[in-house]
matplotlib code that plots the C-alpha trace (Angstrom):
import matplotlib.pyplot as plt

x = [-60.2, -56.5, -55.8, -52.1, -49.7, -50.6, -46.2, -46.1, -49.3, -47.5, -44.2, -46.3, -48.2, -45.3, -43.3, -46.7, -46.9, -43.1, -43.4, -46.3, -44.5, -41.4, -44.4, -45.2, -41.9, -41.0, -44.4, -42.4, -39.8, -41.2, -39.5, -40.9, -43.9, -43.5, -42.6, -45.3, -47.8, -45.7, -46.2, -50.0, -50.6, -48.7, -51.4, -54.3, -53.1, -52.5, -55.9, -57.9, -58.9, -58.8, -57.7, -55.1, -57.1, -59.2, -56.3, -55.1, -57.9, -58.7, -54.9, -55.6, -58.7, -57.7, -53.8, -56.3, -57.9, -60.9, -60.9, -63.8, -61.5, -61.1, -64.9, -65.0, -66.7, -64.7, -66.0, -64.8, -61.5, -60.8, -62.3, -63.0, -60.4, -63.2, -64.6, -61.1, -60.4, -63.7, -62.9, -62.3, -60.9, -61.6, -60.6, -57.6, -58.6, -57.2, -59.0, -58.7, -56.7, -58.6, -57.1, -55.0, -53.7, -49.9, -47.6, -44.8, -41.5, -39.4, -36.6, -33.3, -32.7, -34.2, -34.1, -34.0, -36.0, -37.8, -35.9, -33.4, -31.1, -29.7, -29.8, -27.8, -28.3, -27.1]
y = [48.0, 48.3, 52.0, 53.6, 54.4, 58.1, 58.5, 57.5, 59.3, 62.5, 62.1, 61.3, 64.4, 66.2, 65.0, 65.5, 69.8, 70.0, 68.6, 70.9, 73.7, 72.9, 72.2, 75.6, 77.2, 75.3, 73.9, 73.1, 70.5, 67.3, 65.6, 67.6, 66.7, 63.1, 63.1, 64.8, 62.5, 60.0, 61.3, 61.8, 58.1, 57.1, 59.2, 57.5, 54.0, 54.9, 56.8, 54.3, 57.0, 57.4, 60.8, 62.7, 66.0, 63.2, 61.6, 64.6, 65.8, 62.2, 62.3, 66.1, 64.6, 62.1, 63.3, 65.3, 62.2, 61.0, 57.1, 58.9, 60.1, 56.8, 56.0, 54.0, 54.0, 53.4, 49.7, 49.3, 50.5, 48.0, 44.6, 42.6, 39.6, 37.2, 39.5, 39.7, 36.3, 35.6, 39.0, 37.4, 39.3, 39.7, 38.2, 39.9, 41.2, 44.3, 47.7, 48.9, 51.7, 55.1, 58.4, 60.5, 57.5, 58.0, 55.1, 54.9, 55.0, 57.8, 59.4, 58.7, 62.9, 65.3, 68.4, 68.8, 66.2, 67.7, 68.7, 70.6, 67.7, 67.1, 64.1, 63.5, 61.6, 58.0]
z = [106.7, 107.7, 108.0, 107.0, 109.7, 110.2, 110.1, 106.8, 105.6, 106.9, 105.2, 102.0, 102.3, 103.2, 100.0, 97.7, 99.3, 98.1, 94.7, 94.4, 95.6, 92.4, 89.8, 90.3, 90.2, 87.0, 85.3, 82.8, 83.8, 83.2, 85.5, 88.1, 87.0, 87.0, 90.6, 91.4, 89.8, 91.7, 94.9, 94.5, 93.3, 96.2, 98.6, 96.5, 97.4, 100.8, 101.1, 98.7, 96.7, 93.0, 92.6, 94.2, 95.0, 97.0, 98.3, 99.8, 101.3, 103.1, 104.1, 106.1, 107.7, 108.6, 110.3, 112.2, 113.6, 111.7, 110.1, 108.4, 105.7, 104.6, 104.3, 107.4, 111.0, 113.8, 114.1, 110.9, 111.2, 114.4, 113.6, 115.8, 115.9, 115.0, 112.0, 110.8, 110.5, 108.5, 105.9, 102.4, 99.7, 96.1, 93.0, 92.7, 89.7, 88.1, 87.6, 84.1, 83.6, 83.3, 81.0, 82.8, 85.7, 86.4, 86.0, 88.9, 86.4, 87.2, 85.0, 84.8, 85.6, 88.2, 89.3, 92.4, 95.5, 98.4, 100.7, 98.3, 97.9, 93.8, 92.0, 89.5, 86.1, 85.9]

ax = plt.figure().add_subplot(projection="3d")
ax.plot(x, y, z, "-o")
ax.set_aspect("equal")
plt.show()
């Protein structure tokens, strides 16, 4: 299994503790909301997991230095060169979507990002 860059894992977690943070200063702005949906779908891809709660947990573990967050031994998470070549993939097909999953369309307006930087509307 090819494991995220623990950099980028970081700044994702980073970005999903700030959203969180503005959710719960204004629960009610929607586009607050949206973006931080966003930025806990992002940590499920990157984690493999299907909900964020997850995600985020697996994303602590494993910044403090366990592939074990991702479900995976050691061995798995450095194949062998010969083992890698031979890994085959699935179908490609597509999960059904479940209630409650978070599409990645933003809105036009925002408050304000992480970091306390303003957008403005388009």
């Amino acid at each position: 299994m090819l494991l995220p860059a623990k950099a980028e894992v970081a700044r994702h977690l980073e970005e999903y503790r700030a959203w969180e943070r503005l959710l719960l200063v204004a629960p009610m702005d929607h586009a607050v909301r949206d973006d931080f949906e966003n930025s806990g779908y992002t940590l499920c891809v990157l984690m493999g997991k299907r909900c964020a709660r997850e995600a985020v947990d697996a994303a602590e573990q494993y910044l403090r230095g366990g592939a074990r967050a991702l479900g995976t031994s050691k061995a798995q998470a450095a194949p062998s060169a010969a083992s890698a070549s031979a890994t085959t993939y699935g179908t490609g097909a597509r999960r059904p979507r479940t209630p409650g999953t978070v599409t990645a369309f933003r809105p036009a307006e925002r408050a304000v990002r992480p970091g306390g930087v303003p957008e403005t509307g388009q």
